[in-house]
C-alpha positions in Angstrom: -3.1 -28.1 -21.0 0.3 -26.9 -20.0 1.9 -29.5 -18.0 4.9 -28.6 -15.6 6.8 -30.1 -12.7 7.4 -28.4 -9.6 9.7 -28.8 -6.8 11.9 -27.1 -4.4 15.9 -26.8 -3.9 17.5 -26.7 -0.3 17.6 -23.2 -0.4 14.3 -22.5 -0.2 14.0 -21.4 -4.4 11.1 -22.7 -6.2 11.0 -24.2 -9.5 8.9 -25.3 -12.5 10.1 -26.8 -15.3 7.8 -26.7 -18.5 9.3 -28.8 -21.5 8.3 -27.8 -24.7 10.3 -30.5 -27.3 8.3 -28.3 -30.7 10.1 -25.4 -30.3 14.5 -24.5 -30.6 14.0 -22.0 -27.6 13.9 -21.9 -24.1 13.2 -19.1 -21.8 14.3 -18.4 -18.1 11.7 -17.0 -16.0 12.8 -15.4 -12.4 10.2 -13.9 -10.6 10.9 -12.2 -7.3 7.8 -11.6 -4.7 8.7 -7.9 -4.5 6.9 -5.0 -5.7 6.4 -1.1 -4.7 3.8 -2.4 -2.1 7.2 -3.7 0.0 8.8 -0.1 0.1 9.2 2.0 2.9 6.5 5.1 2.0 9.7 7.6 2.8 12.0 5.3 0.2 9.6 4.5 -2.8 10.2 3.7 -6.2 13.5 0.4 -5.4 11.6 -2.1 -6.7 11.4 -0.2 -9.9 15.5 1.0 -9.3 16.0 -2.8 -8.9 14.6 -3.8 -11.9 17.4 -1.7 -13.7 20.0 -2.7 -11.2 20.1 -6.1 -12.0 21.0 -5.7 -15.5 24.7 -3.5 -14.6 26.5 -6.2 -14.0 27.9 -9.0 -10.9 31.1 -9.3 -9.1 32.0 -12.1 -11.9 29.9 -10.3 -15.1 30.7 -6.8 -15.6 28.2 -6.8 -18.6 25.2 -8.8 -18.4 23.6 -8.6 -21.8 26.5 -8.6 -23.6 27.1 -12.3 -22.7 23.3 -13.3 -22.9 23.8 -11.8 -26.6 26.7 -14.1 -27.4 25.0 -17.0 -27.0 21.6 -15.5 -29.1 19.6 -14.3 -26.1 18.0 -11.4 -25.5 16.1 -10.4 -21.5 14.1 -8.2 -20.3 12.3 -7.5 -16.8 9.0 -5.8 -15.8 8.3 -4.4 -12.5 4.7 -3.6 -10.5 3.1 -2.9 -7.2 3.4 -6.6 -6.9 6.4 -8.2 -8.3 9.6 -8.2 -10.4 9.5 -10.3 -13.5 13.2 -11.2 -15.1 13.3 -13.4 -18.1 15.9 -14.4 -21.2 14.8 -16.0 -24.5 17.4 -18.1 -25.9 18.4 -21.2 -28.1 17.5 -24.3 -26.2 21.4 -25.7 -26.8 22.7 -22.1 -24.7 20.2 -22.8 -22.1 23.1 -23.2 -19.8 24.4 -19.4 -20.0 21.0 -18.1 -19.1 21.0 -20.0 -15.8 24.6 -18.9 -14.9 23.6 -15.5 -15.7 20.6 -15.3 -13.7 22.1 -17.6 -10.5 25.4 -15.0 -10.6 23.3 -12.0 -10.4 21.0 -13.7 -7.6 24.8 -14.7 -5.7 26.7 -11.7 -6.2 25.1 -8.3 -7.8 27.8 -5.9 -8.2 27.6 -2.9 -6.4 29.4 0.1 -7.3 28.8 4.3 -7.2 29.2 3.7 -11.0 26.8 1.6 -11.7 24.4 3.0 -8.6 24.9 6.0 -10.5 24.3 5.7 -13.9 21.0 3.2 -13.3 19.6 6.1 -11.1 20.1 8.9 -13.7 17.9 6.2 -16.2 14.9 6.0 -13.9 15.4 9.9 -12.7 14.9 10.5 -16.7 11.9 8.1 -17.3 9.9 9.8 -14.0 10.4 13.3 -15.6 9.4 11.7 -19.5 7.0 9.5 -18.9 5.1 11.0 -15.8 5.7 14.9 -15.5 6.8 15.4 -19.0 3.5 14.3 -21.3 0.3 14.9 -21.0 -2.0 13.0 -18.3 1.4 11.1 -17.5 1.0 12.1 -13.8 -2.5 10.8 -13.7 -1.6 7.2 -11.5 1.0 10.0 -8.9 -2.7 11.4 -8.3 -4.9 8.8 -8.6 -3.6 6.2 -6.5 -3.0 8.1 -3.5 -6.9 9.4 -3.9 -8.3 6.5 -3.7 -5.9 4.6 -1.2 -5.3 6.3 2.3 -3.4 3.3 4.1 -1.4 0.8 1.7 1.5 1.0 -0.3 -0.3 1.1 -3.3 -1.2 4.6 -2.6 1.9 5.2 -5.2 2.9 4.1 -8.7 5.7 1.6 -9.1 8.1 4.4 -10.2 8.1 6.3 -6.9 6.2 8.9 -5.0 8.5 10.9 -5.7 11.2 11.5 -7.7 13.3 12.8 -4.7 13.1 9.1 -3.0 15.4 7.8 -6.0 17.5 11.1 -5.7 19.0 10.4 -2.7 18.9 6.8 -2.7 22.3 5.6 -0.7 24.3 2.5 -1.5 22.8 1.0 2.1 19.7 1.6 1.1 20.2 -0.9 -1.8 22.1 -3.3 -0.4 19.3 -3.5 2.5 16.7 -3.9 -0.1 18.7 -6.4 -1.7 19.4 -8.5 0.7 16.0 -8.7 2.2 13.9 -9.3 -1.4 16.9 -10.9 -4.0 17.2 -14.7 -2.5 16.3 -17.8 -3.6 13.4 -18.2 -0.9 11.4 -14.9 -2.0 11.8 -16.3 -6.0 10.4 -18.7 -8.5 12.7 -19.9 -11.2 10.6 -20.8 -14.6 12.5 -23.2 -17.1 10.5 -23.3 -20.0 11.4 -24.5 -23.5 12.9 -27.6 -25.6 15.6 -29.3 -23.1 16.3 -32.4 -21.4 14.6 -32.7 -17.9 17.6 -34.9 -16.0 20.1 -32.5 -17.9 18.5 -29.0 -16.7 17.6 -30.2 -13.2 21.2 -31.4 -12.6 22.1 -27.5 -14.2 19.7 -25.9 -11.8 21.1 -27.8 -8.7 24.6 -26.7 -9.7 23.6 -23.0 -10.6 21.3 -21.8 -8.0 21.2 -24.4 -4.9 24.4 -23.4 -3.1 23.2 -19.6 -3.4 22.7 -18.8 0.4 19.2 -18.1 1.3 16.9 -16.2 3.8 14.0 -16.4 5.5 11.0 -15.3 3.0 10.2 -11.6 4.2 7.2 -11.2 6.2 4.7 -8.7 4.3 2.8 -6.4 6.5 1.2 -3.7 4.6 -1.4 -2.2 6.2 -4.9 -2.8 5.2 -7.3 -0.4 3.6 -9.9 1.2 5.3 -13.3 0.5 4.0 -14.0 3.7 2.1 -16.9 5.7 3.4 -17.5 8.8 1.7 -17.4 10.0 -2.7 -13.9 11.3 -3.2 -13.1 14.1 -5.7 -9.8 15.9 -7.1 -9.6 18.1 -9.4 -6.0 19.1 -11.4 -5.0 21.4 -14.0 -2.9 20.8 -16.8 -1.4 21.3 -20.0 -3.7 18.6 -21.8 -5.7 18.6 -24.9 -8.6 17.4 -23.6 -10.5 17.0 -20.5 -10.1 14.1 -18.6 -12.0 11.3 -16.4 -10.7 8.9 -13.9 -13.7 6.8 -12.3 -11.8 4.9 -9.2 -13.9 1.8 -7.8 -12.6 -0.6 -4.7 -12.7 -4.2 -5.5 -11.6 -7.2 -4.0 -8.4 -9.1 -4.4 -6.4 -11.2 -7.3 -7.5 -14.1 -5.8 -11.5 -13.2 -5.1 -14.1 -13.9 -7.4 -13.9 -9.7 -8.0 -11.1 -10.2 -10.3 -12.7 -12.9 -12.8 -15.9 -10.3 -12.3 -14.2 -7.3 -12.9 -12.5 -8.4 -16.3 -15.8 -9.6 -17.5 -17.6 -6.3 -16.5 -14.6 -4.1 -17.3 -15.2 -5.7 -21.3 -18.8 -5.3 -21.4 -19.0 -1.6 -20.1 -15.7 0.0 -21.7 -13.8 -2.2 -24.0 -14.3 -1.3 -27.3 -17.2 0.4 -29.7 -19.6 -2.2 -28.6 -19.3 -1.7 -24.9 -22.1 -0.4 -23.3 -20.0 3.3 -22.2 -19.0 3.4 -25.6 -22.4 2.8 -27.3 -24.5 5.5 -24.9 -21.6 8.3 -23.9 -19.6 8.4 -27.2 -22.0 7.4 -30.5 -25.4 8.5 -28.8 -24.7 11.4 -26.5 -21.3 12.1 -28.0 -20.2 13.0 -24.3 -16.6 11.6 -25.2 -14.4 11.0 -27.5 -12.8 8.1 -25.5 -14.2 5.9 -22.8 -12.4 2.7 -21.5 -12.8 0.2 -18.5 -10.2 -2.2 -16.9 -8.9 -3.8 -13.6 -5.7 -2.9 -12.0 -5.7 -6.9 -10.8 -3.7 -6.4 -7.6 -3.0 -9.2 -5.4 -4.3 -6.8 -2.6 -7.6 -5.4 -3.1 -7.7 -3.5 -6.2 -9.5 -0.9 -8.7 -12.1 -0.9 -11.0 -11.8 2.2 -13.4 -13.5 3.7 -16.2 -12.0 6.5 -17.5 -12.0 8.8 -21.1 -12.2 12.0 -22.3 -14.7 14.4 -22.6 -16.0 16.3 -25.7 -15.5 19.9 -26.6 -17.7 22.0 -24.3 -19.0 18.9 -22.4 -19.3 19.7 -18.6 -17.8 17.0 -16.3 -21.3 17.2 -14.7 -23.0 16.7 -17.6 -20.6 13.3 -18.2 -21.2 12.3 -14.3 -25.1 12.8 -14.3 -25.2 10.3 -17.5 -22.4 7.8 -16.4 -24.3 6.9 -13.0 -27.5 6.8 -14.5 -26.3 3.8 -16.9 -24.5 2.5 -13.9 -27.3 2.0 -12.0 -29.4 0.5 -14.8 -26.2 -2.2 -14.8 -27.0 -2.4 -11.5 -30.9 -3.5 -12.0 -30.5 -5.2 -15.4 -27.0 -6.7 -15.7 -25.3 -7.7 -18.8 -27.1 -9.0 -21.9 -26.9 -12.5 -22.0 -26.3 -12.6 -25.4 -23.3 -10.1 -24.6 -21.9 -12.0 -21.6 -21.5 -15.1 -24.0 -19.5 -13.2 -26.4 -17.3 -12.1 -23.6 -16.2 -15.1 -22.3 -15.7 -16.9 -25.9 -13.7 -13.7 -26.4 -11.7 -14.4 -23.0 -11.2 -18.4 -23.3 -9.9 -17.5 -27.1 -7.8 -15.2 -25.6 -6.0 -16.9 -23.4 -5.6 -20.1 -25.5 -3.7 -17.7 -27.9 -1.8 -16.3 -25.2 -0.4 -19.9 -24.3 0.7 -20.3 -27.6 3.8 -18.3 -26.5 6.9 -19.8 -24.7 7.7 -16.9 -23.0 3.6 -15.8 -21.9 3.6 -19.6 -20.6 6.3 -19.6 -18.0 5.9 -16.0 -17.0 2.2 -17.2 -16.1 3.2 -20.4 -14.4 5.4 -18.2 -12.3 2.8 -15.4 -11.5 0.0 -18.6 -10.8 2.8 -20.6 -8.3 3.0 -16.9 -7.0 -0.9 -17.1 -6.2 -0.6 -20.4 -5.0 -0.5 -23.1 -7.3 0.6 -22.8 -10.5 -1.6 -25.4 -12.0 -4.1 -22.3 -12.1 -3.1 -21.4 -15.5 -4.7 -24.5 -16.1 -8.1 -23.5 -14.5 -8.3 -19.6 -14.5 -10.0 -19.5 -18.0 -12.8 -22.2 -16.5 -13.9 -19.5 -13.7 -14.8 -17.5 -16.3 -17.1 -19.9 -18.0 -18.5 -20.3 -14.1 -19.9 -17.0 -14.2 -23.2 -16.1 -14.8 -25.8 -12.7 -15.2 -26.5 -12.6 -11.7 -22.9 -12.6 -10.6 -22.2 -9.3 -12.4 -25.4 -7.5 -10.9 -24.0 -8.7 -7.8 -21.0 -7.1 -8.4 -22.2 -4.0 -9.9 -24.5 -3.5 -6.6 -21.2 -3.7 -4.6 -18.8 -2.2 -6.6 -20.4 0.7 -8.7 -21.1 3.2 -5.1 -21.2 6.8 -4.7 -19.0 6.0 -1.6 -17.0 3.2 -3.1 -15.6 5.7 -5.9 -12.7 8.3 -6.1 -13.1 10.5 -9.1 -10.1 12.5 -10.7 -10.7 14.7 -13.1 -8.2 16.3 -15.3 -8.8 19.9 -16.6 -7.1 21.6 -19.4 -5.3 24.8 -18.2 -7.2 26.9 -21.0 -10.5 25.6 -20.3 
């Protein structure tokens, strides 16, 4: 059980406090409700800019890190099509300089043509390595906009393309600043070994005279129920051919999600998933073959994708992955199977608690979703579920017409 208080300063910022007196460390969780979905689909990829941004300094620090380090912190930050994540891990007695850090940065982010600048040749670089410069690192710049038409998440957090962050002005991130960095659109995570009175009076005095806004109202438009099979095909310098099985699901808050991860384990997980059993050790259609959920807040994906064997059509991989799709559909899940997935899920996340910083970056996503006492509960939905649930889901889910397919070719093949 992790237990946590919650309340909210005048400004609008929301906060949980989760003490923890066995451990010397605290952490500082600031999550901001922006993601790519927010961006305008002519200026993608800010979010992501953001997330590097933040770290080059305020009108007061010129050098963030640099004074998180002298007090024996370290941070970090993670961006997605849903959020920013900002955190620092650091000994519970400097708790102190992590919350002026983080509330100086909310109050007064420095913004210069240097810094601008320099953070904009970083992301520029990790577009071109990550996602034109390896192979199948493009894969998401093609698969996302196949199988979305309408919303934002039609591209990948780092931009749709790499142009957008090229000619990013100084307006345009002030604008996005001002409209997504404020205590109102955040939710400040105080984790660790400290003394409750002490760190709320610390709170108050960083963060609640930081002027606020009203929360940004979210209007992304909503995705067309898909009608008809969708299929791409791109060539590439790759070693292998490869398979990207796109299915709509429902949202991070649907009963989809829970049945997704459960599904996504059984069919494609590991060696003694059902995909891996038939395509790769029986057929030896593949030489890889995974499952997983994207987990979006807004509907989301189910995907199976892998690579295919030397001189293995991708017809010869289709015609096989239906037909044990379907079965899915008629049969389910072994029982026995299903059981072992969800002692494998509840260990899981009881080890995943075990960690400070997992803890408040989860009580911050859960107060995101709507109550944060759902790290609390989520692993109990799973123990909810039962055989019949996942047939349901595979009869919904795995459609001819529900799916966008990407496939991968090499150049030489």
């Amino acid at each position: 059980m992790v237990e946590f208080q919650r309340y909210k300063l005048k400004n609008g910022l929301t906060v949980l406090l989760h003490q923890d007196k066995t451990t010397p460390m605290a952490v500082v969780n600031t999550l901001y409700d922006v993601g790519a979905r927010d961006e305008s689909e002519q200026k993608t990829g800010f979010a992501h800019l953001f997330e590097h941004l933040m770290f080059g300094g305020s009108i007061n620090i010129s050098d963030f890190d640099k004074e998180l380090q002298k007090a024996g912190g370290e941070s970090n930050a993670f961006t997605s099509n849903d959020i920013t994540n900002y955190y620092e891990i650091i000994p519970a007695q400097n708790i102190e300089t992590a919350l002026w850090l983080e509330s100086d940065r909310m109050l007064s982010l420095a913004f210069t043509e240097k810094s601008l600048e320099v953070q904009r040749n970083v992301v520029i670089e990790e577009f071109k390595q990550r996602y034109l410069n390896q192979p199948y690192g493009d894969v998401w710049l093609e698969l996302r906009p196949l199988a979305y038409e309408k919303h934002p998440y039609k591209w990948a957090t780092i931009g749709k393309d790499i142009s957008h962050i090229e000619n990013a002005t100084m307006t345009d991130v002030k604008s996005f600043f001002k409209k997504y960095y404020h205590p109102s659109n955040a939710i400040l995570c105080v984790s660790g070994n400290f003394d409750n009175s002490k760190i709320r009076r610390q709170i108050e005095t960083y963060f609640e005279e930081i002027p606020s806004a009203l929360k940004p109202e979210r209007l992304n438009p909503q995705e067309p129920k898909q009608k008809e099979f969708k299929s791409k095909s791109i060539n590439r310098d790759v070693p292998a051919n490869a398979f990207y099985y796109a299915f709509n699901m429902g949202t991070r808050k649907s009963s989809d999600y829970y049945l997704g991860d459960i599904m996504s384990d059984a069919v494609g997980k590991d060696s003694s998933s059902v995909l891996n059993i038939s395509l790769k050790k029986e057929l030896e259609l593949v030489t890889e073959i995974n499952a997983f959920i994207t987990g979006s807040l807004d509907d989301g994906l189910f995907v199976i994708s892998g690579k295919l064997a030397e001189g293995v059509s991708f017809e010869q991989l289709d015609d096989q992955l239906w037909r044990i799709l379907n079965e899915i559909k008629e049969s389910g899940i072994d029982a026995e199977k299903l059981i072992g997935i969800k002692n494998k899920i509840s260990t899981a996340k009881a080890f995943q608690e075990q960690g400070l910083l997992n803890r408040s970056i989860n009580l911050s996503f859960f107060e995101l979703l709507g109550d944060a006492n759902g790290i609390n509960e989520d692993a109990l939905i799973y123990q909810k579920i039962e055989a019949i649930d996942l047939i349901s889901f595979a009869k919904n889910t795995f459609v001819k017409t529900n799916c966008s397919l990407l496939k991968v070719c090499n150049n030489a093949k």
